[in-house]
C-alpha positions in Angstrom: -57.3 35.9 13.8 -59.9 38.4 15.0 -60.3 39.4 12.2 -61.3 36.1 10.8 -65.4 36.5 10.7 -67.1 39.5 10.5 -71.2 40.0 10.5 -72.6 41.6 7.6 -76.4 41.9 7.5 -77.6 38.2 8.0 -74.2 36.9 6.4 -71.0 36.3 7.8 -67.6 37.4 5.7 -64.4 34.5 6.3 -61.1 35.5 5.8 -60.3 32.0 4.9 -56.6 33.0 3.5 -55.8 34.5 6.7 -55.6 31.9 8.4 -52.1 30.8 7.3 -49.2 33.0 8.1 -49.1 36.1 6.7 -48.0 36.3 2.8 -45.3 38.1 1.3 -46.7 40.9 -1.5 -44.6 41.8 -4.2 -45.5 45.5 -5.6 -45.8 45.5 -9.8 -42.6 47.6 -9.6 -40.4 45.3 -7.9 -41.3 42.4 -10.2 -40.3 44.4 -13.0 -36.3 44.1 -13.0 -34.4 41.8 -10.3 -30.6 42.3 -10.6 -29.6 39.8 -8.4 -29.5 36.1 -7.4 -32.3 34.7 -5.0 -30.6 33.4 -1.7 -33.3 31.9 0.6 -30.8 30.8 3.3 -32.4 27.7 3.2 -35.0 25.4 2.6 -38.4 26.1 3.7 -41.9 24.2 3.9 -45.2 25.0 5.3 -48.1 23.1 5.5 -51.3 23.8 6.8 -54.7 21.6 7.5 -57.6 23.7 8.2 -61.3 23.2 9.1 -63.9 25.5 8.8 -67.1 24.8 10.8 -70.0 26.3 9.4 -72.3 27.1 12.0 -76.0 26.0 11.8 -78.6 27.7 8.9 -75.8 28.6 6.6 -73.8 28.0 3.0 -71.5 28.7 1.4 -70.7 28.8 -2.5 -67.5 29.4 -3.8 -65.2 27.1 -2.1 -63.3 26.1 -4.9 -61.9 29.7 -5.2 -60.0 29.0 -2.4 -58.1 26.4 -4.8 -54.6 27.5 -6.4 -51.6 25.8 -7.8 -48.0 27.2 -8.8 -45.5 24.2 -9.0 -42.3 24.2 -10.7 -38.8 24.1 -10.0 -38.3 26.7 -7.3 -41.1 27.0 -5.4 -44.4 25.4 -4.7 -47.5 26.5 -3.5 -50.7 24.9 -3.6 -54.0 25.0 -1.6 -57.2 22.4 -2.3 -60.5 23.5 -0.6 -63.6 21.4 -0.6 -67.2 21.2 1.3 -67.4 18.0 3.4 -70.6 17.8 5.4 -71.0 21.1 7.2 -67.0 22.1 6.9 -64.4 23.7 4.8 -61.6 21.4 4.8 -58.4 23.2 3.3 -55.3 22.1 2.9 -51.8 24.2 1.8 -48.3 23.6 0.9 -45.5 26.7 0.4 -42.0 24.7 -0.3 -39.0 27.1 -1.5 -37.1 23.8 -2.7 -34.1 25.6 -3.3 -31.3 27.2 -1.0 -29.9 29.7 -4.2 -31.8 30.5 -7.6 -30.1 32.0 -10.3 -31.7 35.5 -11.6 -33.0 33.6 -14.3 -35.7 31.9 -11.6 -37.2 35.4 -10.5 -40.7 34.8 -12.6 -40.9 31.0 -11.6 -40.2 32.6 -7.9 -42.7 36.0 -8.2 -45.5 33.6 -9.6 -45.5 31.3 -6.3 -45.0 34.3 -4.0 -48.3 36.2 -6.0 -50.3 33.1 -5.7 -49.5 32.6 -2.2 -50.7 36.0 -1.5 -53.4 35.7 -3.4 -54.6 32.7 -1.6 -53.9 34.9 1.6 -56.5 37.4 0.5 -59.4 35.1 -0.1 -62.8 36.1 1.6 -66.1 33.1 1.4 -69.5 34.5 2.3 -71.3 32.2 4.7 -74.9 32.9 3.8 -77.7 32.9 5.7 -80.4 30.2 4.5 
């Protein structure tokens, strides 16, 4: 993404999140009140393995933000961040494990979709040392 590092006095600003796919965002409103089953169409699963160099005379703090876990019937998304060395290893999963979900499995559905956006959204602040 282009958008991926931007320069911000002697830091640099990482849109770690961005770099999976882009993340369905629910509005408040539309979590609210679902009158209908949930047809995927099918089953779904995306994995990611991602590595982060970070360049020479910097940190970082905060990795483990990058770290979020919704797992139930439904849907599954999960990412696990850590430093190694001089890198930001990340790792995701998004499953939708189900073709159909009854109206009862919107909540269990909204809270994977919201963390997966969430994850999406993450910035880490390479600092200057």
């Amino acid at each position: 993404s282009e958008d991926f590092a931007k320069k911000l006095g002697p830091n640099i600003i990482i849109s770690a999140g961005s770099l999976i796919e882009s993340q369905f965002h629910i509005e408040d409103k539309d979590k609210l009140e679902r009158k209908a089953a949930i047809d995927f169409g099918y089953h779904r699963r995306y994995e990611y393995d991602i590595t982060i160099k970070i360049p020479d005379g910097y940190f970082v703090d905060g990795v483990d933000k990058l770290n979020k876990s919704v797992v139930n019937d439904f849907i599954t998304f999960t990412s696990n961040a850590q430093l190694v060395g001089n890198e930001i290893k990340i790792k995701t999963l998004k499953e939708y494990k189900v073709i159909y979900a009854p109206i009862t499995a919107w909540n269990d559905i909204v809270a994977g979709i919201d963390e997966a956006y969430k994850f999406s959204q993450e910035k880490l602040v390479l600092k200057k040392r």
